[in-house]
N, C-alpha and C positions, 0 to 999 in steps of 0.2 A: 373141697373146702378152702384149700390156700388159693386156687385160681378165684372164686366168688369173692373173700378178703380181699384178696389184690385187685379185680375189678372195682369193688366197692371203695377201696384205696384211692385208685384214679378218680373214680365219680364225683368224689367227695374232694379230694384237691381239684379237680378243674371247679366245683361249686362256689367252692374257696374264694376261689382266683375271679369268678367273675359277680358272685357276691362283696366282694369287696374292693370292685374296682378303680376307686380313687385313690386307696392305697397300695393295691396292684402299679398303679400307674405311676406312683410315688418310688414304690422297690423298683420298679422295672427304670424309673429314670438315672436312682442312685446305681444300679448293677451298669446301666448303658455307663455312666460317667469313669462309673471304676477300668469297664472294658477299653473306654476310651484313650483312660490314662495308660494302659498297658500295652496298646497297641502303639500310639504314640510314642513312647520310650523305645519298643523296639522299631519302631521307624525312621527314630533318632540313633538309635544304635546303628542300622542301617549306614546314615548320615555323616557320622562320626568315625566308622571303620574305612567308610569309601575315603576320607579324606586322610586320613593315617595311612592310608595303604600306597594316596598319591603321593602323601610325602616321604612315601620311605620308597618310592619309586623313583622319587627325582634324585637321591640320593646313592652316589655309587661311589668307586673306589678304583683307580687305576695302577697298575702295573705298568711300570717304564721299562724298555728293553734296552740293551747297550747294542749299538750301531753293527756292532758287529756280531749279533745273537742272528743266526739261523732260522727262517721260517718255520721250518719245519720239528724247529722246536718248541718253538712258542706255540705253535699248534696242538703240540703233545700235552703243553702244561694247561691249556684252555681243556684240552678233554678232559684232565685229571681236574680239574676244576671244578665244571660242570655235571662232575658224578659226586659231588660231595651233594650231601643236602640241605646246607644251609645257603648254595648260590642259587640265587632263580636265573641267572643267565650270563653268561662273559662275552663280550662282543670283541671280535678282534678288529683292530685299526692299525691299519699296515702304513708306514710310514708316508709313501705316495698318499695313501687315503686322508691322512695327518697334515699334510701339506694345502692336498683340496679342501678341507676344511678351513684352514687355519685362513687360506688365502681369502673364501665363502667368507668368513666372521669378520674379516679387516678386510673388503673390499672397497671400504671408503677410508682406507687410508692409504693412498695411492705411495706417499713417501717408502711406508711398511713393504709395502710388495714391491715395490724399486730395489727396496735395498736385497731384499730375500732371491730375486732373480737373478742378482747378480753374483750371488754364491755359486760356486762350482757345485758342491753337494748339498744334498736335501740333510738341513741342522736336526728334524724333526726325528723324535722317536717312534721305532713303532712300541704298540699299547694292548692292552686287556683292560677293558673298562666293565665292572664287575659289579653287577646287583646281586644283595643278600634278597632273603626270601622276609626278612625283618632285621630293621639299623641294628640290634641289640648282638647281632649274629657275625658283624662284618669283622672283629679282633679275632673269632676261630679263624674264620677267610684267610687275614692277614698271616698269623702264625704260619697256616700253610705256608702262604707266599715267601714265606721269609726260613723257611728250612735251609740247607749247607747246599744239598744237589743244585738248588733251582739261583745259588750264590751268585754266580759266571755269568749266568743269564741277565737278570733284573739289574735295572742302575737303581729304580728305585718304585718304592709303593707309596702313594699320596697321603695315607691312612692319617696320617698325624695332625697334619696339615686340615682334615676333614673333621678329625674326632670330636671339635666339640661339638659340630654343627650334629654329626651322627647321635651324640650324645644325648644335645636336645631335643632331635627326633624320638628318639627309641624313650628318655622320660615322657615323653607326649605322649606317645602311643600308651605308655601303662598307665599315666594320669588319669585320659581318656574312657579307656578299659576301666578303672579300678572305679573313676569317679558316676562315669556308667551303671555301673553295677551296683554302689552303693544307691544314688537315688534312684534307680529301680525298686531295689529293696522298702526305702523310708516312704517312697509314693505306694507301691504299693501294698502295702501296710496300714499306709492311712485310709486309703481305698476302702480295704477289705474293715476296718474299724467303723466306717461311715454303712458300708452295709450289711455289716454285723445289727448294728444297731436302730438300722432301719426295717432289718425282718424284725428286731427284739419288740416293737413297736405294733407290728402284725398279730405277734403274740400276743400281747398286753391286752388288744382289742378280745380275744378268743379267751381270755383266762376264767372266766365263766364256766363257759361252755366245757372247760376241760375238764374244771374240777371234779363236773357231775361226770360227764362219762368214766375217770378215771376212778370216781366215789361207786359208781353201779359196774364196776368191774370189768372195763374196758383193759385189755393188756397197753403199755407202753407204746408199744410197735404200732396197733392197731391206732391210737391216738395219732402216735408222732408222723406215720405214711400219708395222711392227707396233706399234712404241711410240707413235707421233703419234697412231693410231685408238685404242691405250689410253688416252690419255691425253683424247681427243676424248669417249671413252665416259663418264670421270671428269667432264669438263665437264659435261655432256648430266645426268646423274646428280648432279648435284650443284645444280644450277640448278633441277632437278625436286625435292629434297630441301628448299634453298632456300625456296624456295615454299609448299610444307609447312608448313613452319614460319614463316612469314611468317603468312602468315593467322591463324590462332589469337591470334599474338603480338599483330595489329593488331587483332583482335574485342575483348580484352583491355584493352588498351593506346588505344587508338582515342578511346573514351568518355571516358578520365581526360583526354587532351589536352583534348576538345572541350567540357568541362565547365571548362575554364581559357580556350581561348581558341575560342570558339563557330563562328567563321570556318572554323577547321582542322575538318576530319574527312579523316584517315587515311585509314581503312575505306574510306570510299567512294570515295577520290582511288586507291586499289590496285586496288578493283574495278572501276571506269571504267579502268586503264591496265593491267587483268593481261595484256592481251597482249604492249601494249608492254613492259611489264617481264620479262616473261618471254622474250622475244627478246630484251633486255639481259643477261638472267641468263644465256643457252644460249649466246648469241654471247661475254660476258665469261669463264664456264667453260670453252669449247671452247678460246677463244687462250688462258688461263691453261693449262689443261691438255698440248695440243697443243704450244704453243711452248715451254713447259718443260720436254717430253720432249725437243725438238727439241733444243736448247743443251744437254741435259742428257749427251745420250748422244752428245755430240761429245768429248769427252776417250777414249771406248771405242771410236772409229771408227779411235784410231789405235794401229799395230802397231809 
């Protein structure tokens, strides 16, 4: 008996669905727009994390050693470093290494390197140049750095020097993150309001039809399943629409990001995840669709 209901369930929403195909075609555009707007937001989220991630990459923090600090200690304090987990990486630059740079960066200043050759000793420090894993992270870093054992060693740590620039970074990142988050929420909200009210519509047309079958004692369920499966079809079909049109958009669109910020590529972050997005898309469709028949054809259920 429940297998025969539940076929008859299905037969009667795909009926549904292509008896009423102009307004099928109507939900199925509002559900693709909604899916749209959802997928876009996290593609921007994408977009917005890659660039917070670079700028808390170009930001680091160095440890100055005193001329007369031991290799082979500053080596020791890099390990003990590097096992914390707030550092993603400490590069050591050994004062020779310090010098080839220095001399690299001012090679067109010929005066500059005149005078520096002519030193007896290399003036330059050697260093620990120290990326956190996130700017917000790099004052536990420093405390480290700045404990009594590691005193004798360090002449000094940049950190101060850096802090507000670090500052502005790590507010960025959470601006980012929070303001993210919120219009994900307020779009998609409105989304789901737009097709909320365009199954309600679907309804409207059927409200007839319900009353009688609900008047000659059809149960609820038996009522409300042909619309849930329609409305499940509009998901399915709109997710698949979706997608469509995703692609093209990010072939397009993809290169002009990537050409601003070299990190990001779109394109290839969609085709590495089309699965998983695509079961984001079919499963957000379906409950869009589905539950909004569901609530929808609850004011028709009553007589």
């Amino acid at each position: 008996m429940f297998k025969t209901n539940l076929i008859r369930v299905i037969k009667t929403g795909l009926q549904n669905f292509w008896r009423n195909s102009w307004l099928s075609a109507a939900t199925i555009s509002i559900i693709v727009l909604t899916l749209f707007v959802i997928t876009s937001l996290l593609l921007l989220n994408v977009v917005t994390q890659s660039i917070v991630a670079d700028l808390e990459n170009k930001v680091d923090v160095s440890a100055y050693f005193n001329s007369e600090s031991p290799e082979t200690d500053i080596l020791a304090i890099r390990q003990d470093l590097i096992k914390l987990p707030e550092v993603k990486s400490a590069e050591y630059v050994s004062k020779n290494e310090a010098l080839k740079q220095f001399k690299e960066r001012h090679k067109d200043n010929p005066t500059l390197i005149e005078s520096l050759n002519e030193l007896d000793d290399n003036p330059l420090q050697a260093s620990l140049n120290i990326k956190a894993q996130s700017a917000s992270q790099f004052e536990q870093i420093v405390n480290f750095l700045e404990q009594s054992k590691y005193e004798s060693l360090i002449n000094k740590v940049n950190y101060h020097q850096n802090k507000e620039v670090i500052d502005r970074v790590s507010s960025l990142a959470s601006n980012i993150g929070r303001g993210g988050l919120i219009a994900s929420f307020v779009l998609a909200l409105m989304a789901i309001f737009v097709t909320f009210n365009t199954v309600r519509l679907t309804m409207y047309n059927w409200r007839e039809e319900i009353s009688v079958m609900r008047l000659v004692g059809a149960s609820n369920w038996y009522i409300r399943g042909p619309f849930i499966v329609e409305g499940m079809i509009y998901g399915i079909l709109a997710a698949l629409v979706t997608l469509i049109i995703l692609y093209p958009a990010l072939y397009f669109v993809s290169p002009k990001i990537t050409s601003f910020l070299p990190e990001v590529d779109l394109l290839y972050f969609f085709e590495v995840n089309i699965g998983q997005i695509l079961i984001l898309l079919v499963g957000v469709g379906v409950a869009l669709g589905s539950l909004s028949s569901f609530i929808a054809i609850r004011r028709y259920l009553r007589v």
